[in-house]
N, C-alpha and C positions, 0 to 999 in steps of 0.2 A: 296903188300902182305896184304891178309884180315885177321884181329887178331882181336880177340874179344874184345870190349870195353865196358861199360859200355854205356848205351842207350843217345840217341843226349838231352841233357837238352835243348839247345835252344830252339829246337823245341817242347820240353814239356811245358817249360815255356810256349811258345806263346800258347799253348793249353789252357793250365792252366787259363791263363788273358782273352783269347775268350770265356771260359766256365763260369767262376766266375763270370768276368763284362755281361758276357750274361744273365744270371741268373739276375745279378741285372735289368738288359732292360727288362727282358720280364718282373719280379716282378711288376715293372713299369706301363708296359703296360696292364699288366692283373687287374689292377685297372678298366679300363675302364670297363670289365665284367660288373662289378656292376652297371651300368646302363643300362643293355639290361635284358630283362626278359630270362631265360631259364637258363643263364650264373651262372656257381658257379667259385667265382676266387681260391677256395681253394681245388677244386677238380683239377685243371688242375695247377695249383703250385704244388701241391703235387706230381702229375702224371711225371710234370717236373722234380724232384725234384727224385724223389725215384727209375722213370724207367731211366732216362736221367742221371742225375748227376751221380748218386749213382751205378745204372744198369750201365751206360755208362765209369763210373768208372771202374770200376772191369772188363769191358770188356777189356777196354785198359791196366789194369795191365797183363788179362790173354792173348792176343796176343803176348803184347808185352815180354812173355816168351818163347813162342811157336819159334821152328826155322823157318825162311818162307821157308825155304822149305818143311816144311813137306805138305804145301798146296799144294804144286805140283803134288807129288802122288796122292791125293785125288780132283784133280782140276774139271775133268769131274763127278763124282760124285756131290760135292758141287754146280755145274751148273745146272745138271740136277733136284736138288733139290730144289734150286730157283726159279729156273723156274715153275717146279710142282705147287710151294707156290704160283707161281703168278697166275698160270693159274687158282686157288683155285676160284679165284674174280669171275668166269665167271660159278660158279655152284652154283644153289638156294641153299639158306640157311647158305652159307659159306660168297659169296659176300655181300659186306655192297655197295651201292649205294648212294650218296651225290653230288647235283649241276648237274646232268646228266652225272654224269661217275661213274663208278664201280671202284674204285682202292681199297678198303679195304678189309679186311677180318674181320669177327664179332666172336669171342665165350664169350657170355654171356654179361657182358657191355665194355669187352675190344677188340676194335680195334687195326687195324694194317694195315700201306703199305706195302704190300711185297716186293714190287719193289727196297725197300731200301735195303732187302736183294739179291734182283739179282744186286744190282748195284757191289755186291762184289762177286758173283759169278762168274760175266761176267769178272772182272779184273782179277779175282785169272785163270780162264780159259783160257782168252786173252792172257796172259802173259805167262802160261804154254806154248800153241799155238805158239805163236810165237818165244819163246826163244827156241823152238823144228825145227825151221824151216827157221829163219832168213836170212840164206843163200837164199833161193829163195823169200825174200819178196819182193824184186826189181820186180821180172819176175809177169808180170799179169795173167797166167792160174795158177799158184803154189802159188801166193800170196795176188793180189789184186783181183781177181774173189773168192776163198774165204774168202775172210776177209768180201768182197761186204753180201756176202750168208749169213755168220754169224753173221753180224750188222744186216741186213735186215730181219734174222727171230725173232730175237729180238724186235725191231721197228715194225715189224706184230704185236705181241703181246698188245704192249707197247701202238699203236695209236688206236689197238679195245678199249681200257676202258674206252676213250683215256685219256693218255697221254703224249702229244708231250712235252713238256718241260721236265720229265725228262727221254726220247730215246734221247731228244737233248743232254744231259750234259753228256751219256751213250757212245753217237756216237762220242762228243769232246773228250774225254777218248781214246777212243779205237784207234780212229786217232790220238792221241798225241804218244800210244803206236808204233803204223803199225809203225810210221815215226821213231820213235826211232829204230824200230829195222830194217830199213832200206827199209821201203817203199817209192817207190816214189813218190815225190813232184807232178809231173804230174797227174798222178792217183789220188791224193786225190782233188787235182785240180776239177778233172772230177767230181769226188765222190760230191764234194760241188757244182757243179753246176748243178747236178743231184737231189741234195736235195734242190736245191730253187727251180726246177720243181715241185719239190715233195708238197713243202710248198705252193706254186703257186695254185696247184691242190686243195691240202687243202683246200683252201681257198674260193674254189669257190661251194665245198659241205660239208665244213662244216660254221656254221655261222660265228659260234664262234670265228675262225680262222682269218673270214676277218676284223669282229670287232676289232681284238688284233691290225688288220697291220693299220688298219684307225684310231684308237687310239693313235697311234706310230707316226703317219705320221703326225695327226692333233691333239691333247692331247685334244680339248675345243671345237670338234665335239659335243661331244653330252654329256655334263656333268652331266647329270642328270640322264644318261643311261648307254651307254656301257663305257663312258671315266668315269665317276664317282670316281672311287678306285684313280687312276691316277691325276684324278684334285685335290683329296681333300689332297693327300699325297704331291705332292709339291706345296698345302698350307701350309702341315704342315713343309715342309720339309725351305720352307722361311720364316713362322713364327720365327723359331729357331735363325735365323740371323749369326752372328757370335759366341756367346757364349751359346745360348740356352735359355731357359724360366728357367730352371732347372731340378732337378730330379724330376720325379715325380708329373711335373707342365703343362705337354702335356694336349691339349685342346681336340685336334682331335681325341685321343683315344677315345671320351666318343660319342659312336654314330653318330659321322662324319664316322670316316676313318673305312672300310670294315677290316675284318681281321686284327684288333691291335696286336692281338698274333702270326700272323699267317705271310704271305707274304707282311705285311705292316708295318711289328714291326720297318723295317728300319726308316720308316717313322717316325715314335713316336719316335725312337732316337735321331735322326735329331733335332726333333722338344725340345727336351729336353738340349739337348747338342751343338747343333747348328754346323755351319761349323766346328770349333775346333776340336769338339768330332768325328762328320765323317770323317774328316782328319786321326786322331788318329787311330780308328778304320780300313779305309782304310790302313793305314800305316801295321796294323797289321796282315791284311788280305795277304798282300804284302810280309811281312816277314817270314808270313806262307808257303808261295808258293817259295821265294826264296832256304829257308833252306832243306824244301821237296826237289825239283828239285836237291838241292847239295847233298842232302845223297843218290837220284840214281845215279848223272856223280860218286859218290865215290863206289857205290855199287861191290860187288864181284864178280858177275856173270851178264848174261842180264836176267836174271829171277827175280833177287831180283833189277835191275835197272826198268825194265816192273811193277813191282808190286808197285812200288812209284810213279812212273809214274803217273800211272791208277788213283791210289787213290787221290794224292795232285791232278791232276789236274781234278777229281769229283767233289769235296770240294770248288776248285777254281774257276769254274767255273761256280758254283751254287752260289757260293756266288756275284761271278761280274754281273750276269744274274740277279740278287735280286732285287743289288744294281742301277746297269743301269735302271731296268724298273721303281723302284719308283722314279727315276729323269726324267722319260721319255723318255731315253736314248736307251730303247729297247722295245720291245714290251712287255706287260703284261704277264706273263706265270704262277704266282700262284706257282713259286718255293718259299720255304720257306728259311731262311740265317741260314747256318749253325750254329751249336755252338748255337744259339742265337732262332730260333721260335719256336713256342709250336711242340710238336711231342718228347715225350720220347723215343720213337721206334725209330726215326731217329736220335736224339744225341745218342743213345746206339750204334747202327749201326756205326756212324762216326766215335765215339770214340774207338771205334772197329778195324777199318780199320786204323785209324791213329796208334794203337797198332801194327799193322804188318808193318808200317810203321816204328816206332821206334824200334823193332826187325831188321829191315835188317839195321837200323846204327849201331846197336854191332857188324855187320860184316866189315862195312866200312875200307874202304882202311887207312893207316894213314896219308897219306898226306889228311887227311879231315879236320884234325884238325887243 
C-alpha cells in the first residue's frame, strides 16, 4: 500500500553533505583562478552560489512538492521543449561555441547547456513511454526498434555539437529504464555492441575521439598534448597520498591541471584530501545510488519507479564517468561531477531532478522504511 510520507531524509541528507562539502571543493579550487589571466574567482563563486546553491535549492524544494505524476500528462510536451532549447545552439546568434563544439546558449553575458535540461525531458518522457507500454517491451517491433528510434534521434542531435559524453550518460539512463520495464537483456546486448561500432566509427573521423581512446589505452602518450589533463590530474591525484596536503593546499590547481573547476575538480580534491577523502566521497556517491534505486524497488507505480531510475542513475553515472577518467580508468570525456563542478545551470537542474526524486518517496510503499 502507498501512503504518503513525509519525503526520504536519507537521501536529502546525502544531498545536502554532496552539495555543502561540494561547495567547499570547488571554493577551493577556484583559488586557482587567480593565477590565470581572464579568470575572476568571485564571479563564478558567486554564479555557483546564487544560480546552483540557492537556484538549485528552491528547485528541489519546488519538485519536491509537485506530484510526479503530474509530469506525465505533460511529458511529451516537456520533451518537445527541451529539445527545441537544444536545437536553439545550432542557430546564429542564440548558439555560444567554445573548444569546437556549440553546446551553449548566450542571452547577453549568461550562458547555458541546454542539454542539462533534455536530460530531464528525455527521463520524464522515457518513463511516461514505457510505463504506457511495458507489456511489449520484451517484443522487438513494439519495444526494442522503438526505444532504438528514440535514443538514436536523440544521440543525432547530441553528437552534431557534439557531445558524446553526455548522449552516453543519456543512453545509460534510458537502458537502465528499458530493462527495468522489461526489456531484454539480449537486445541491449545487441544495442551495446552496436554502440562500440558506433564509438569505433567515431573514432576514425572524428580526432578527438581517437585521442580520448589512446589516452585511455596509454595515459604518458603524449603528455604534453593530448594526455596532458590526465597526466597532470593523477599527479595530482598521488600527490594527495593517503591524507592529503590539506584544504586549500592543492598545488596543481594553480596552472598545472586544465579545468580546476570544471571536469578536474576531482583531481584538486584528491590532491587536497588524499585517498581518505576519495574514499569518503566515493562512499558517498555510493549511498547516493543505493537509497535512489531503493525508493524506485518501493515506488507505487512503474512510472514513479521509471522516473528514479532515469534520474539517480544520470547522476550516477556522470559522476563514476568523472571519477574513472581522472584516475585514468576511462577515457577523458570533459563530464563535469555532480553536486561539486562549476555550472549553476547544471546543479540547478540536478537538484531539480533529485526534487522529483524525493516526491515519488512520499509515495513509497511502507515496507521502505
Amino acid at each position: 500500500m502507498a501512503t504518503k510520507h513525509t519525503l526520504d531524509r536519507i537521501l536529502l541528507g546525502t544531498v545536502a553533505l554532496l552539495v555543502v562539502g561540494g561547495f567547499m571543493i570547488f571554493s577551493s579550487a577556484s583559488l586557482g583562478l587567480l593565477a590565470r589571466s581572464g579568470a575572476s574567482f568571485s564571479s563564478v563563486a558567486l554564479s555557483q552560489f546564487f544560480f546552483g546553491i540557492l537556484g538549485g535549492g528552491a528547485a528541489l524544494f519546488l519538485m519536491s512538492s509537485i506530484h510526479y505524476r503530474f509530469w506525465r500528462q505533460y511529458a511529451f510536451y516537456i520533451f518537445l521543449f527541451t529539445l527545441a532549447l537544444t536545437l536553439l545552439v545550432f542557430i546564429p546568434g542564440f548558439g555560444f561555441a567554445h573548444g569546437g563544439a556549440v553546446r551553449w546558449l548566450q542571452f547577453g553575458s549568461f550562458t547555458f547547456q541546454p542539454a542539462e535540461f533534455l536530460k530531464i525531458g528525455f527521463v520524464i518522457y522515457m518513463a511516461t513511454w514505457l510505463s504506457g507500454m511495458y507489456r511489449h517491451a520484451h517484443t522487438f517491433k513494439l519495444g526494442t526498434l522503438p526505444f532504438i528510434g528514440f535514443v538514436g534521434a536523440v544521440g543525432i542531435i547530441m553528437l552534431l555539437q557534439p557531445d558524446t559524453d553526455t548522449f552516453l550518460v543519456m543512453a545509460a539512463a534510458g537502458v537502465a529504464m528499458f530493462l527495468t520495464a522489461g526489456g531484454r537483456f539480449r537486445d541491449v546486448l545487441l544495442m551495446g555492441l552496436a554502440g562500440i561500432a558506433l564509438i569505433a566509427a567515431l573514432a576514425f573521423s572524428r580526432p578527438y575521439v581517437m585521442d580520448r581512446i589512446t589516452t585511455f589505452v596509454n595515459p604518458d602518450s603524449d603528455p604534453l598534448g593530448a594526455s596532458y589533463q590526465v597526466h597532470q590530474s593523477l599527479i595530482a591525484v598521488g600527490s594527495g597520498g593517503g591524507f592529503g596536503r590539506g584544504f586549500g593546499q592543492s598545488i596543481q590547481k594553480f596552472e598545472y591541471l586544465p579545468e580546476p573547476i570544471g571536469d578536474s575538480i576531482f583531481a584538486v580534491y584528491a590532491e587536497e584530501f588524499g585517498f581518505l577523502g576519495t574514499f569518503l566521497l566515493v562512499i558517498l556517491f555510493c549511498g547516493f545510488a543505493f537509497r535512489g534505486y531503493r525508493i524506485a524497488t518501493h515506488a507505487p507505480d512503474l512510472f514513479g519507479t521509471l522516473l528514479v531510475i532515469g534520474f539517480i542513475t544520470l547522476i550516477v553515472v556522470q559522476a563514476f564517468l568523472n571519477i574513472a577518467a581522472m584516475l585514468a580508468l576511462a577515457p577523458l570525456g570533459g563530464l563535469p561531477l555532480p553536486f561539486i563542478s562549476h555550472g549553476g545551470t547544471a546543479l540547478l537542474v540536478t537538484l531539480g531532478s533529485v526534487g522529483i526524486v524525493l516526491n515519488v518517496s512520499k509515495y513509497q510503499k511502507r515496507s521502505a522504511k
